[in-house]
Structure formats: structure tokens, C-alpha cells
DRENBA-818884 format. One record per residue (C-alpha): residue in one letter; chain; x, y, z. Coordinates in Angstrom, 1 decimal. Layout:
<nutis>
> a|A|X|Y|Z
...
</nutis>
This chain:
<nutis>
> x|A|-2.0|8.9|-20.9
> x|A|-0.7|9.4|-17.1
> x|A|-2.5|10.8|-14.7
> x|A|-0.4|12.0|-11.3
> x|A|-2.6|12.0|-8.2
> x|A|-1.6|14.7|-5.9
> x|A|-1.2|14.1|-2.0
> x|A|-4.2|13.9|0.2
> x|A|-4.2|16.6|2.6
> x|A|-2.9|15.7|6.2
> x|A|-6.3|16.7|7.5
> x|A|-8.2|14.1|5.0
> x|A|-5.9|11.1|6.8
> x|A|-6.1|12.5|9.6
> x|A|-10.5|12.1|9.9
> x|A|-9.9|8.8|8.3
> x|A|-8.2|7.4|10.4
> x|A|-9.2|9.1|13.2
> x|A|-13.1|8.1|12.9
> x|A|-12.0|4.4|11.1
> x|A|-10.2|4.1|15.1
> x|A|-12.9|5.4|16.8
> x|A|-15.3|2.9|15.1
> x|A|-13.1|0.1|16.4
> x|A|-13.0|1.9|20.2
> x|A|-17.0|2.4|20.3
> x|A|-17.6|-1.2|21.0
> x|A|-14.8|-1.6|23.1
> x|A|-16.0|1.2|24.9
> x|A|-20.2|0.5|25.1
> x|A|-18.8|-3.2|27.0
> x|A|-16.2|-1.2|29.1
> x|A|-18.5|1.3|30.2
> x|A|-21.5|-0.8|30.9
> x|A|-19.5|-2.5|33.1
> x|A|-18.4|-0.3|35.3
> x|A|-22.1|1.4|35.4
> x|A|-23.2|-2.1|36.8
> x|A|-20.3|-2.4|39.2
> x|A|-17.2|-3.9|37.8
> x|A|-13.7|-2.8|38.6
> x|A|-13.3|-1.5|34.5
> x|A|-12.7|2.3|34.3
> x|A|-9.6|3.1|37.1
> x|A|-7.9|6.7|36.8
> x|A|-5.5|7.2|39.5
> x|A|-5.3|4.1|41.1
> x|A|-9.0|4.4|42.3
> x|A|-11.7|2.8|40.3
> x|A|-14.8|4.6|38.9
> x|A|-18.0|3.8|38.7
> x|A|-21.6|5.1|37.3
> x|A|-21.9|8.2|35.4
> x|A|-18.2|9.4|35.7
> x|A|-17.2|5.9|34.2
> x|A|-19.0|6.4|30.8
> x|A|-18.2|10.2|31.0
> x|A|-14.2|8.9|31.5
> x|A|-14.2|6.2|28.8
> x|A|-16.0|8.6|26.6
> x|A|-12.8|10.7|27.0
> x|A|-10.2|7.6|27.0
> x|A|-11.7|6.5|23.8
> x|A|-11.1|9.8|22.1
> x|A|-7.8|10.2|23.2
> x|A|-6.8|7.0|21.8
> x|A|-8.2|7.6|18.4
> x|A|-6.5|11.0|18.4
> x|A|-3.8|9.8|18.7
> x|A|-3.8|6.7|16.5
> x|A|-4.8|9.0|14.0
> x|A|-2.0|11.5|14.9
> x|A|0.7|8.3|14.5
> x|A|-0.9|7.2|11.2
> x|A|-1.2|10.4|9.6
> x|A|2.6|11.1|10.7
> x|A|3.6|7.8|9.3
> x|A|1.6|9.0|5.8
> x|A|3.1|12.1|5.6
> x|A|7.0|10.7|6.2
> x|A|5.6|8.3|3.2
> x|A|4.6|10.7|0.6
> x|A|7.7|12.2|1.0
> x|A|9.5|9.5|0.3
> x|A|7.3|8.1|-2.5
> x|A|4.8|10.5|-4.1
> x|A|1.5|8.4|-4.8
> x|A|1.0|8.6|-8.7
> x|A|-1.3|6.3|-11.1
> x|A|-0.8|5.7|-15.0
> x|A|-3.1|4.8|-17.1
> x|A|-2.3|3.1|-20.2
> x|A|-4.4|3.1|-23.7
> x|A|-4.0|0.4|-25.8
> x|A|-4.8|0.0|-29.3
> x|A|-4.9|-3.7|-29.5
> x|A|-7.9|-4.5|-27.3
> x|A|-10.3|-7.2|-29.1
> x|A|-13.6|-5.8|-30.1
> x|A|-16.7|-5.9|-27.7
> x|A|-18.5|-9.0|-30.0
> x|A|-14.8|-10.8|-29.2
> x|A|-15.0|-10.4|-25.5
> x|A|-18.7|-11.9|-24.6
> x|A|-19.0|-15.4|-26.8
</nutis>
């Protein structure tokens, strides 16, 4: 018996990896924007650093932005793949297997 999986859809890859990136951005972005809430030079946009509310409002966006477009590189990258190799699985009966008073001893 064979059993061919079809493609996932672009946008199923797509929300995978986009929200598996943006996991790995949240932290990143809690310490970067703390930081710059309490003063530190963390969150620059045009060669001018930011500070206080516009700082988390900006690395909010930043950290989007990144996933999105991790997610939009990946998801490429997946699609160029299943074209090349279609994803399939076989499964394989067998008629030798030992009985189930064989297996456990």
C-alpha cells in the first residue's frame, strides 16, 4: 500500500514559519525593547535613537517585518523544493511480522 501525500499549501508554510520566527523574535524583542524604555541606545531608525513608547511601538514593527520575511524566504525555498521533489510516503505491509505473544517475552 502507498500512500502519496500531496503538497502543503504555500499559506500552511507560510504561518509556520512565520509564527515559529516570531517566537524566536519575541524574546529578542521584550530585552530590546525594555531597554530602550529604560534609556539604552537599542531601537535607532534613521540614525537617531528612540526611546519610550515609540521604541516598543518600533520593535513591535521590526520584529514583524523580520518574521515576514523569514517566512516569505522559507516558504519560497519550500515551494522551489516541492517542485523539484514531490514529498510522498509508502507504506509497506508485511506478512511476515512475528505474532504479538513473540514480541513481548
Amino acid at each position: 500500500m502507498q500512500i502519496s501525500i500531496g503538497n502543503m499549501k504555500k499559506r500552511s508554510v507560510f504561518k509556520l514559519t512565520f509564527f515559529s520566527a516570531l517566537t524566536m523574535f519575541v524574546p529578542f524583542w521584550l530585552i530590546v525593547s525594555g531597554a530602550a524604555v529604560l534609556g539604552y541606545d537599542t531601537v535607532s531608525f534613521n540614525d537617531s535613537y528612540i526611546y519610550g513608547i515609540s521604541a516598543i511601538v518600533l520593535a513591535t514593527v521590526i520584529c514583524v517585518i523580520f518574521s515576514a520575511l523569514i517566512a516569505i524566504f522559507v516558504t519560497s525555498g519550500a515551494w522551489i523544493l516541492s517542485k523539484l521533489a514531490p514529498n510522498s510516503a509508502a507504506i509497506v505491509a508485511r506478512n511476515d511480522q512475528p505474532a504479538s505473544d513473540q514480541i513481548i517475552e
